[in-house]
py3Dmol code that shows the C-alpha trace and the ligand (Angstrom):
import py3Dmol

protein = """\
ATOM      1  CA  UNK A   1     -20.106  19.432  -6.349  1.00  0.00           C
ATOM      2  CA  UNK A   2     -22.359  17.093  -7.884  1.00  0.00           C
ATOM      3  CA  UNK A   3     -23.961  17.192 -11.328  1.00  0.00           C
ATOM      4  CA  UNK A   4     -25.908  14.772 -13.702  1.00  0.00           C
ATOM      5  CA  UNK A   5     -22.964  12.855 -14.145  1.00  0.00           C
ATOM      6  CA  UNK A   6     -19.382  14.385 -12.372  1.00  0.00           C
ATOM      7  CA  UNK A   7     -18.906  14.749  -8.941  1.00  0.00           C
ATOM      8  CA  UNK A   8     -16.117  16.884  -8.952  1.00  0.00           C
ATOM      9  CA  UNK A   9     -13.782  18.536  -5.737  1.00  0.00           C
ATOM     10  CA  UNK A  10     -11.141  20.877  -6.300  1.00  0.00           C
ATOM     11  CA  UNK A  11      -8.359  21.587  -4.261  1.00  0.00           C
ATOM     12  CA  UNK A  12      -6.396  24.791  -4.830  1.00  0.00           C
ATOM     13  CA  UNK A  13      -3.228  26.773  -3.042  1.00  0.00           C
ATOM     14  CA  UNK A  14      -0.461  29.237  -3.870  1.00  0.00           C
ATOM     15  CA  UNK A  15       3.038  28.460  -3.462  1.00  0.00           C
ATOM     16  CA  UNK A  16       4.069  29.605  -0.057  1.00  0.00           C
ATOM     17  CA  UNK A  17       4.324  33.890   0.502  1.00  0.00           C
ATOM     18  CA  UNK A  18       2.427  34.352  -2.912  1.00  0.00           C
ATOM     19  CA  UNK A  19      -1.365  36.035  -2.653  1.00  0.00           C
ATOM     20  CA  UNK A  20      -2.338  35.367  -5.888  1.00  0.00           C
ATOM     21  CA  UNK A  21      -1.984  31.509  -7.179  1.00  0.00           C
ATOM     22  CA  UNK A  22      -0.581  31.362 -10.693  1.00  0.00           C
ATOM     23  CA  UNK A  23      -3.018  28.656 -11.699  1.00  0.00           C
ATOM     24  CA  UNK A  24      -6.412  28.458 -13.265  1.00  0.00           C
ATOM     25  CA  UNK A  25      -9.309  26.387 -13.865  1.00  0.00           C
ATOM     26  CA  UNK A  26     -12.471  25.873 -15.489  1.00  0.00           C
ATOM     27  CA  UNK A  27     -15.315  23.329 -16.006  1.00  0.00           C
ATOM     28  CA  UNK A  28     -18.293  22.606 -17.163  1.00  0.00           C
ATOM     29  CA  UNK A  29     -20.938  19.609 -17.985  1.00  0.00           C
ATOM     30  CA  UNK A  30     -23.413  19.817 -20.567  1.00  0.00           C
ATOM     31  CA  UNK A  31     -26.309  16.898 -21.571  1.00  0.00           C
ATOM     32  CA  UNK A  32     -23.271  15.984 -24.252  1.00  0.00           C
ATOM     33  CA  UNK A  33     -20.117  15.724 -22.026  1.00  0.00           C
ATOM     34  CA  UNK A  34     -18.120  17.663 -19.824  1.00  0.00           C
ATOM     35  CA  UNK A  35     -15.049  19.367 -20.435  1.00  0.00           C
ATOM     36  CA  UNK A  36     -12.335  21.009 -17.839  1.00  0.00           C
ATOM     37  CA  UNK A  37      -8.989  22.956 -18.322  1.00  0.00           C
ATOM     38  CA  UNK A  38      -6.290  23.700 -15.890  1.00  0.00           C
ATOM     39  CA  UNK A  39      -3.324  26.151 -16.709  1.00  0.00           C
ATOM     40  CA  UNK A  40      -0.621  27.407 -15.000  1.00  0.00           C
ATOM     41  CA  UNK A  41       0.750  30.496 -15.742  1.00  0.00           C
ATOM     42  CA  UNK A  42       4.853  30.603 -16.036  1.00  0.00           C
ATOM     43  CA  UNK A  43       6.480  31.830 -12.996  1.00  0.00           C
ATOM     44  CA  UNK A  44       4.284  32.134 -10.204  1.00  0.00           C
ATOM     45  CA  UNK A  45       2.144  35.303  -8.919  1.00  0.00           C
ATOM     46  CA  UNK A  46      -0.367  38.267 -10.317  1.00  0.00           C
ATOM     47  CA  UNK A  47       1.090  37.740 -13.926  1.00  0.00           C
ATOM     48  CA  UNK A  48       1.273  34.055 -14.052  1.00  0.00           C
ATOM     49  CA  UNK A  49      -2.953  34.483 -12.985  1.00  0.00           C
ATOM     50  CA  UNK A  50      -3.573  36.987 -15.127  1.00  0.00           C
ATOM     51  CA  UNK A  51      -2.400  34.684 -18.348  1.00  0.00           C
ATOM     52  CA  UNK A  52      -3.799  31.748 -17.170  1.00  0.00           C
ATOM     53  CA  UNK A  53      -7.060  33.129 -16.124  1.00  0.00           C
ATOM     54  CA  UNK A  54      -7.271  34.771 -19.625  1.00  0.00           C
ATOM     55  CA  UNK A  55      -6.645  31.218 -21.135  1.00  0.00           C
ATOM     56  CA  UNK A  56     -10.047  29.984 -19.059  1.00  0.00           C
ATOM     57  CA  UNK A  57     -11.896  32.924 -20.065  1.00  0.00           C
ATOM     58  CA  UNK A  58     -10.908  31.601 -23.596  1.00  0.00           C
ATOM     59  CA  UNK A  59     -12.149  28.442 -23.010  1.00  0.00           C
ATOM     60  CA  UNK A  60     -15.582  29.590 -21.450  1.00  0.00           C
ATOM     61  CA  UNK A  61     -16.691  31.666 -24.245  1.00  0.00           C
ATOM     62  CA  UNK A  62     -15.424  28.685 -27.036  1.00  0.00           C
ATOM     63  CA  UNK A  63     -16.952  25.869 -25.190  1.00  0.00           C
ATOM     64  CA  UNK A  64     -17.713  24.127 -28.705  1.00  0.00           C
ATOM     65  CA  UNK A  65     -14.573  24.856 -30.469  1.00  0.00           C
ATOM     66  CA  UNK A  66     -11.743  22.110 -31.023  1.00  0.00           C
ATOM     67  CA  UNK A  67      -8.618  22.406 -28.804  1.00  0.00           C
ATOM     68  CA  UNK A  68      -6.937  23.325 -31.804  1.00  0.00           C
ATOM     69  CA  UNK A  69      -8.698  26.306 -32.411  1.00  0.00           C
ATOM     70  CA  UNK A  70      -8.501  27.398 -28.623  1.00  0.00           C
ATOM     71  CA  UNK A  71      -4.987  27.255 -28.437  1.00  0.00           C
ATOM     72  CA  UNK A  72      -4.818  29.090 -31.508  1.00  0.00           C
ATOM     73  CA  UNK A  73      -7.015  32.239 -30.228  1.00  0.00           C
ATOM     74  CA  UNK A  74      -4.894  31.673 -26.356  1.00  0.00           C
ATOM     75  CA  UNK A  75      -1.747  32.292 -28.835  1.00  0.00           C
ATOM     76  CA  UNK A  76      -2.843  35.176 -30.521  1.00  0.00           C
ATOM     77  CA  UNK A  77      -3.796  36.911 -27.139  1.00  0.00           C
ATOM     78  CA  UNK A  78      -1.141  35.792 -25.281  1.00  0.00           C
ATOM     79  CA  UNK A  79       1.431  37.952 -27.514  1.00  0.00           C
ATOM     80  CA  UNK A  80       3.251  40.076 -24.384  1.00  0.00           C
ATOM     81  CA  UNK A  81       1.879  38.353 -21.604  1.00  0.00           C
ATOM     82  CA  UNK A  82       3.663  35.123 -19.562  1.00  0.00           C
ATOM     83  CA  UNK A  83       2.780  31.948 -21.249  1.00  0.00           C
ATOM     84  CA  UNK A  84       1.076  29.277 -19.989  1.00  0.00           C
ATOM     85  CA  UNK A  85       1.204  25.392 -20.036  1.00  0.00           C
ATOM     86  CA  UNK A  86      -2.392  23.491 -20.546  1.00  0.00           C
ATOM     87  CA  UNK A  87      -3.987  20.508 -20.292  1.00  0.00           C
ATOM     88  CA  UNK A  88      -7.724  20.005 -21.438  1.00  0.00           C
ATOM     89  CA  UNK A  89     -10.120  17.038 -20.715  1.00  0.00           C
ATOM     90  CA  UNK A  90     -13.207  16.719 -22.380  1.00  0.00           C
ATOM     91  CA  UNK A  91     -15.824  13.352 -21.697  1.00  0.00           C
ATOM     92  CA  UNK A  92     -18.198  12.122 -24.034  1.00  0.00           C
ATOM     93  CA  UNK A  93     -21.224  10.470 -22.666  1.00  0.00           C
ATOM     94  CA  UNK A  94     -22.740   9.486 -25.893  1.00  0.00           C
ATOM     95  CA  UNK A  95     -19.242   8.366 -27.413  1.00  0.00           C
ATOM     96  CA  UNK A  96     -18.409   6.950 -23.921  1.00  0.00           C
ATOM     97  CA  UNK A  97     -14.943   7.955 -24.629  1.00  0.00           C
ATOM     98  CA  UNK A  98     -12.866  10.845 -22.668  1.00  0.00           C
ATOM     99  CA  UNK A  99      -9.472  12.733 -25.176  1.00  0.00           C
ATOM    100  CA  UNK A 100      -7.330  14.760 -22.854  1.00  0.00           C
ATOM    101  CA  UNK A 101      -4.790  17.229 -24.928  1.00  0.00           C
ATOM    102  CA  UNK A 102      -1.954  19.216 -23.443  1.00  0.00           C
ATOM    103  CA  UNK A 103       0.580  21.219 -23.965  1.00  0.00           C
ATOM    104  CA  UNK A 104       3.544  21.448 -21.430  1.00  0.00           C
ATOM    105  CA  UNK A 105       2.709  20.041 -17.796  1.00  0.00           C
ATOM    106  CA  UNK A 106      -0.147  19.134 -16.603  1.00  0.00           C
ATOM    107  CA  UNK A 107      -1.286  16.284 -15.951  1.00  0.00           C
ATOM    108  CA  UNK A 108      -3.484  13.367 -15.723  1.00  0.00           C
ATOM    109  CA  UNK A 109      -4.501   9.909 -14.180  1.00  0.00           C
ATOM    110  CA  UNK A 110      -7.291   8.281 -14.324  1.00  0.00           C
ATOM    111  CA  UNK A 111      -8.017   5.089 -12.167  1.00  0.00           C
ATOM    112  CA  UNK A 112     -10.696   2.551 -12.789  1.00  0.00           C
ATOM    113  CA  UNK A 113     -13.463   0.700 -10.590  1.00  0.00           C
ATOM    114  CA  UNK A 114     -11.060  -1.932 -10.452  1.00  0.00           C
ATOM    115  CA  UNK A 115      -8.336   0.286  -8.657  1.00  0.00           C
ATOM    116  CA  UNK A 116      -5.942   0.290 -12.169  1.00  0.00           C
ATOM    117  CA  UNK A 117      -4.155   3.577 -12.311  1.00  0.00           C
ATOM    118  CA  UNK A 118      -2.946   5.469 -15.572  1.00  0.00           C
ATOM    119  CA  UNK A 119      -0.516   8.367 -15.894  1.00  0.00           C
ATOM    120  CA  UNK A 120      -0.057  10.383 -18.949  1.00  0.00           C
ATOM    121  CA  UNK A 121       3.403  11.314 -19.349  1.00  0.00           C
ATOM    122  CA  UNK A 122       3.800  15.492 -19.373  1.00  0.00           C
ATOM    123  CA  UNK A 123       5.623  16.804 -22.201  1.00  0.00           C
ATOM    124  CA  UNK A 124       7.614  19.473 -22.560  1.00  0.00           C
ATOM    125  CA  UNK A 125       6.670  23.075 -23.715  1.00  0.00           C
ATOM    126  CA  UNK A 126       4.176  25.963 -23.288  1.00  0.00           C
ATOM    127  CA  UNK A 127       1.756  28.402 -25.083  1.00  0.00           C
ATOM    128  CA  UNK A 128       2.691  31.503 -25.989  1.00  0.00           C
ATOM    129  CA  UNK A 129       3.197  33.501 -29.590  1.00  0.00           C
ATOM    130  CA  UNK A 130       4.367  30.492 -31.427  1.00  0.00           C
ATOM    131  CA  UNK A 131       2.502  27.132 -32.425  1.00  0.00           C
ATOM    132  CA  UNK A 132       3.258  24.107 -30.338  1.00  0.00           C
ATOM    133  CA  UNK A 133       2.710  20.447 -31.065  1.00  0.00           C
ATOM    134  CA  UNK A 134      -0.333  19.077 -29.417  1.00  0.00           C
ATOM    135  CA  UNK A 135      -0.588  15.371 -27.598  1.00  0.00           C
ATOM    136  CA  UNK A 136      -3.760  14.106 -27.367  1.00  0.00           C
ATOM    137  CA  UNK A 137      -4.694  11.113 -25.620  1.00  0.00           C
ATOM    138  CA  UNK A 138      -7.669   9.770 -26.206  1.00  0.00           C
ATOM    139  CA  UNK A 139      -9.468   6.630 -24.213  1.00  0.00           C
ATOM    140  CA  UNK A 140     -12.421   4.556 -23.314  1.00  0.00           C
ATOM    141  CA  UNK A 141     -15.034   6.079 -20.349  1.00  0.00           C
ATOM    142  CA  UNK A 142     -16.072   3.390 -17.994  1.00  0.00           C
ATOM    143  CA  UNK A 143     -18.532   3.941 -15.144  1.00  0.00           C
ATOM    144  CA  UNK A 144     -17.261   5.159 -12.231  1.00  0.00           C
ATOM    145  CA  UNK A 145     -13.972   6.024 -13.489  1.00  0.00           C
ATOM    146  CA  UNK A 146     -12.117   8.595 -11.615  1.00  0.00           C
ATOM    147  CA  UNK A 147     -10.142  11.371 -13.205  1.00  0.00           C
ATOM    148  CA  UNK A 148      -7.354  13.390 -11.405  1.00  0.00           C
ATOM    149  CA  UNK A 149      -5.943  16.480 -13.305  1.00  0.00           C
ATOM    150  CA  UNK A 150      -2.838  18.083 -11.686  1.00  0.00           C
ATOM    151  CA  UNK A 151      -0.194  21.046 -12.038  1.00  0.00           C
ATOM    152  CA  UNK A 152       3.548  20.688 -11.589  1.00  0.00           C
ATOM    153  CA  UNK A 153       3.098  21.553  -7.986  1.00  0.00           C
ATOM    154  CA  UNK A 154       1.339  18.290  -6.948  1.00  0.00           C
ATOM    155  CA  UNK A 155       4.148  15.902  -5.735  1.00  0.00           C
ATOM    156  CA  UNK A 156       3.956  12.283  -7.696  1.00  0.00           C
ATOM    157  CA  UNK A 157       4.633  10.845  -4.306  1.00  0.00           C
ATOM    158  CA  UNK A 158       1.483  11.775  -3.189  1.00  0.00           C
ATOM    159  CA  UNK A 159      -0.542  10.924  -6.179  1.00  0.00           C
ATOM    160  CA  UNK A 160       0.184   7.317  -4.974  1.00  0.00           C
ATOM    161  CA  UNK A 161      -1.190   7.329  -2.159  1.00  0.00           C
ATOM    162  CA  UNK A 162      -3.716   4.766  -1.322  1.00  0.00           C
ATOM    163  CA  UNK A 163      -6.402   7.323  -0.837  1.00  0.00           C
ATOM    164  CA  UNK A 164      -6.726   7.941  -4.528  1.00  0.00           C
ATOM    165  CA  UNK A 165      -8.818   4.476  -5.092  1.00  0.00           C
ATOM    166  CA  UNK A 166     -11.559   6.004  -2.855  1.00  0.00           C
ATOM    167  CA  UNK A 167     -14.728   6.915  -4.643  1.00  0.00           C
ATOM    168  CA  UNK A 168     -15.296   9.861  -2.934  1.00  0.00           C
ATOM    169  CA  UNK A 169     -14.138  13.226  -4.713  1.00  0.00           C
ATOM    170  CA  UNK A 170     -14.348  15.429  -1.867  1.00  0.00           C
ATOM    171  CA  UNK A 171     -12.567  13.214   0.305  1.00  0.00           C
ATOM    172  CA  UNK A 172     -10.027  12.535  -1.799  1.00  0.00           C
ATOM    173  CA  UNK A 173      -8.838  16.438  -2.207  1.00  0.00           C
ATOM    174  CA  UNK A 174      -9.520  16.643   1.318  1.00  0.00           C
ATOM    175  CA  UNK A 175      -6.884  13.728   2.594  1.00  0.00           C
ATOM    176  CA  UNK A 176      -4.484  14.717  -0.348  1.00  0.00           C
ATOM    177  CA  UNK A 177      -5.149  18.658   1.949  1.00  0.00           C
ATOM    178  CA  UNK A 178      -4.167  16.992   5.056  1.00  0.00           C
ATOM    179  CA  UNK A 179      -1.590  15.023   4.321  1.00  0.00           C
ATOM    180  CA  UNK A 180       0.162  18.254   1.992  1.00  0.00           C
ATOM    181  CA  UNK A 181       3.221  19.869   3.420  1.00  0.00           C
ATOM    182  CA  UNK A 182       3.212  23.440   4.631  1.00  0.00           C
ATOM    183  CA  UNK A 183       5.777  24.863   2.894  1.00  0.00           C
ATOM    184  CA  UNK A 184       4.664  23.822  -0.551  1.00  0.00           C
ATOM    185  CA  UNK A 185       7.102  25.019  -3.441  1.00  0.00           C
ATOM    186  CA  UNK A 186       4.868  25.952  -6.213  1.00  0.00           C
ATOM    187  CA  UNK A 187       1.037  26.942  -7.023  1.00  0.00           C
ATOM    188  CA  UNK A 188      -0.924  23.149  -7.055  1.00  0.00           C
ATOM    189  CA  UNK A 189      -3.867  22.779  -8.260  1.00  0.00           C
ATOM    190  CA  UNK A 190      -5.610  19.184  -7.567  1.00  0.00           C
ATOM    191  CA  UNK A 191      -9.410  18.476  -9.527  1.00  0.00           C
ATOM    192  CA  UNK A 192     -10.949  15.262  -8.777  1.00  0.00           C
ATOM    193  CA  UNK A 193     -13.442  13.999 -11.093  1.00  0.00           C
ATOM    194  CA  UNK A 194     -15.638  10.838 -11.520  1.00  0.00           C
ATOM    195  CA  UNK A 195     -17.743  10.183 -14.011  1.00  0.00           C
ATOM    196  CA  UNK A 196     -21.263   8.013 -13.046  1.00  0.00           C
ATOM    197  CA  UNK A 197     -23.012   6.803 -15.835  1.00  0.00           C
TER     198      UNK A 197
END
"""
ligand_1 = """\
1
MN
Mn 3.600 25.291 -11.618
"""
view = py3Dmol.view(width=600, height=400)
view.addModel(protein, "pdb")
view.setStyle({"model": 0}, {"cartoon": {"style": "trace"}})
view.addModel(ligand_1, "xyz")
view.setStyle({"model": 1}, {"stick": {}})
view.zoomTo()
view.show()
């Protein structure tokens, strides 16, 4: 899908004999900036979507509100329900600067006109009930840059393949499709994002 200034492709599938894929996502550009969340519920499944769905619905309706405060309200409604691990990415066109926070594993990369890959390192944890520290990394946007935002289910084998450095998002989530084994052990989620100036 292209907008003003993201193309963005998504590629989505449940771990193998599951209906329901525990993972959600959500995004959305404005004149501003852009911002998109993935979560994956714990354990896999109806449950694992129903928390992690609710943490998107979260998101949607507090667009303007700092991470902080939107893990604070996913807490609070989260109390009895599976927790979830989260990353969020939000681009600044004025700024021309991108943060990315998370909490437990999701991840990033983000690879440059000139081909230079980055990886964020996961950390450890989840949201649930209790307060959690919060990593934010926070970075220059150049033109053209190309972010990929994963779950635990995409291999890091495949995120280096060579196909990554294309420049075209929907062909990127469609080779990293093909190339994806059948028998896949957990929900993956795979957005693919680039940002034109
Ligand atoms: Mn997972």
């Amino acid at each position: 899908m292209t907008q003003m200034h993201m193309d963005i492709s998504v590629f989505q599938k449940p771990k193998k004999g599951n209906y329901y894929c525990g993972d959600s996502y959500y995004y959305k550009e404005t004149e501003q900036g852009f911002i998109c969340a993935l979560a994956d519920g714990l354990g896999s499944g109806e449950y694992a979507k129903e928390s992690s769905q609710l943490v998107m619905d979260i998101i949607e309706s507090n667009t303007n509100a700092s991470v902080e405060q939107i893990i604070k309200v996913c807490n609070q409604k989260l109390v009895g329900k599976r927790g979830v691990v989260l990353g969020i990415l939000k681009v600044d066109f004025n700024e021309k600067n991108y943060t990315f926070s998370s909490i437990g594993n999701i991840g990033l990369m983000t690879i440059s006109s000139k081909s230079e890959k980055k990886r964020n390192i996961p950390n450890a944890g989840y949201i649930g009930g209790f307060p959690r520290p919060l990593k934010v990394l926070r970075d220059n946007l150049l033109d053209e840059m190309v972010f990929v935002m994963f779950s635990d289910g995409v291999d890091s084998l495949d995120l280096s393949s060579s196909y990554f450095l294309g420049k075209d998002v929907s062909k990127i989530t469609e080779l990293f499709s093909h190339f994806l084994s059948d028998s896949i052990k957990d929900d993956t989620t795979l957005l693919v994002m680039k940002y034109n100036a």
